[in-house]
C-alpha positions, 0 to 999 in steps of 0.5 A: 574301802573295808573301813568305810564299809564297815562304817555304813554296815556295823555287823553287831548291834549298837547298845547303850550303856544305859540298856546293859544296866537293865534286866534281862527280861526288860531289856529284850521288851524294850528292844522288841519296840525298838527305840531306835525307830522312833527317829523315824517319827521324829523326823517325819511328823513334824514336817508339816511344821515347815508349812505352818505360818506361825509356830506356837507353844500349842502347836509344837505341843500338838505336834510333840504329842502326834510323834508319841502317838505314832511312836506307840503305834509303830512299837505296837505293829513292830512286836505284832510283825515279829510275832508273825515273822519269828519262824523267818527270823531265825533264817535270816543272820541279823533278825535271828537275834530279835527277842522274838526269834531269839527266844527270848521274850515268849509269844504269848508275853509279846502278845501281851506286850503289844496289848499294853502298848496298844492301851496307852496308844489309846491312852495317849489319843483319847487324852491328847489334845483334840485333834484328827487321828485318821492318818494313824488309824489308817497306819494301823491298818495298813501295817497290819495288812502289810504284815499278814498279806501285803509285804509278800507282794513284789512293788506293793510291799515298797510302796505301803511302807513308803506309804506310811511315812506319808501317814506320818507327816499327815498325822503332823498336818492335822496336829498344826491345822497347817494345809497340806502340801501334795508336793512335799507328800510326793517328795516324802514318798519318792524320798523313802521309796529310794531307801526302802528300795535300797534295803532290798537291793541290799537284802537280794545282793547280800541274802538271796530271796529264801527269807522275804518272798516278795524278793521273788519279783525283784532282781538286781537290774531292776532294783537300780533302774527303780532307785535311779527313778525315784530318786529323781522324781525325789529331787524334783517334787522336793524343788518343786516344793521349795520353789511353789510351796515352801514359805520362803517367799523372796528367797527362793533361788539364794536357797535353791543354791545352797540346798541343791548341791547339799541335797544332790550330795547327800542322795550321791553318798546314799546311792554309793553306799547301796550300789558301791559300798554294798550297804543298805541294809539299815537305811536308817543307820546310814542317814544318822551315821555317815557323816557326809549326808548328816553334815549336808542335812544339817546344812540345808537344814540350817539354811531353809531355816534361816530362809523362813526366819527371814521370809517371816520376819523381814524387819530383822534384815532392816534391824540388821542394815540399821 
């Protein structure tokens, strides 16, 4: 069990050979944006893709530049919260080696840093291809409450960030002109509800409440009653979704077989990870790393693809029998 524990929890931070070829000083900059996160945008903006009837070199364009815009903006308020959070960092054993907290990057050059981030995001918007920025506006401001004031306060701080990866996928929406599916909405907000929930479970088992305040209003008991709540209201909208709204037309219920199983999988593996293994501290490094979730996504990933290939483009099954 220590090795797979250690799998879903490496204690020393990941870096890539390329980032220890870079200066000091610019390394400690590019980690205070952290890159990583991206992925975060990378998976969440394009979702709107999958109700998009037809997908055209303009519209991933679109696409590809609402995943810019919202990286930039998610750098922007990641530099602005370790600003606010650095005094609490240097308590905590992880995010006391935050570039901030650390020491290594000086407030007022973070403040700059933010600045020019900022500048190019409005770079990036105001040169783009046309499109509605609401949902990041709305982003930028939500997170900025949620840094000053909204994070402190227990059940709502899950909710506004769970909140902003809808954001995300809105964002996506308006760059494909695709209508919108509340179902796939829900699914996306109970679906991260379930990791963030998980992330302080692991913080409240692992580190007590001192250095976030909003654990104050959770304990244990409660963290696994609201897990095991979103979790199936995740699974349900998200069949839901599949079977209503998804463009998979005739398919369906051969997709439902292969995607339910794989997805119950997943969700199983993330579950043991938080309540058994003891990790959840980066939700993130989980989906991406551990091998059972990765190959079930890939797998039902692969086949809800294939089901709107199929639904899109149902002469290639008579190409196929000719």
């Amino acid at each position: 069990m220590t090795s797979v524990e250690t799998v879903v929890e490496p204690v020393a931070p990941v870096v890539t050979r390329r980032t220890t070829r870079l200066p000091a000083p610019l390394r400690h900059l590019v980690a205070l944006a952290r890159p990583g996160h991206a992925v975060k945008n990378l998976l969440a903006v394009p979702l709107a893709l999958a109700d998009t009837p037809v997908w055209t070199a303009a519209t991933l364009w679109r696409c590809l530049w609402a995943v810019t815009a919202f990286t930039l903006a998610s750098s922007v308020i990641y530099v602005v919260n370790d600003i606010a959070d650095r005094h609490r960092d240097r308590d905590h054993p992880a995010k006391r080696t935050r570039p901030i907290a650390a020491g290594h990057v000086p407030v007022p050059v973070a403040w700059a840093y933010a600045g020019v981030l900022g500048a190019a995001l409005a770079v990036v918007t105001a040169s783009g291809p046309a499109m509605s920025w609401w949902p990041l506006l709305t982003y930028l401001a939500l997170s900025i409450a949620y840094s000053r004031w909204l994070k402190h306060v227990p059940l709502l701080d899950v909710c506004v960030v769970s909140a902003g990866f809808v954001l995300r996928v809105l964002q996506g929406y308006a760059a494909t002109g695709a209508e919108v599916s509340s179902l796939l909405l829900t699914a996306v907000f109970s679906g991260c509800l379930v990791l963030i929930l998980g992330k302080r479970r692991h913080e409240l088992a692992a580190l007590g409440t001192p250095h976030r305040p909003a654990l104050d209003g959770y304990n244990l008991l409660l963290a696994d009653h609201l897990l095991g709540l979103t979790a199936s209201l995740a699974g349900t909208t998200f069949l839901l979704y599949l079977h209503i709204d998804a463009p998979v037309d005739a398919y369906p219920p051969v997709a439902l077989a292969i995607v339910v199983p794989l997805g119950l999988l997943a969700a199983f593996r993330y579950l043991q990870a938080v309540l058994v293994l003891r990790g959840g501290g980066d939700p993130i490094r989980i989906l991406l790393r551990d091998r059972t979730i990765v190959v079930c996504a890939a797998l039902a990933g692969a086949t809800l693809a294939l089901a709107q290939i199929i639904a899109r483009y149902p002469n290639l099954l008579t190409w196929t029998d000719s």
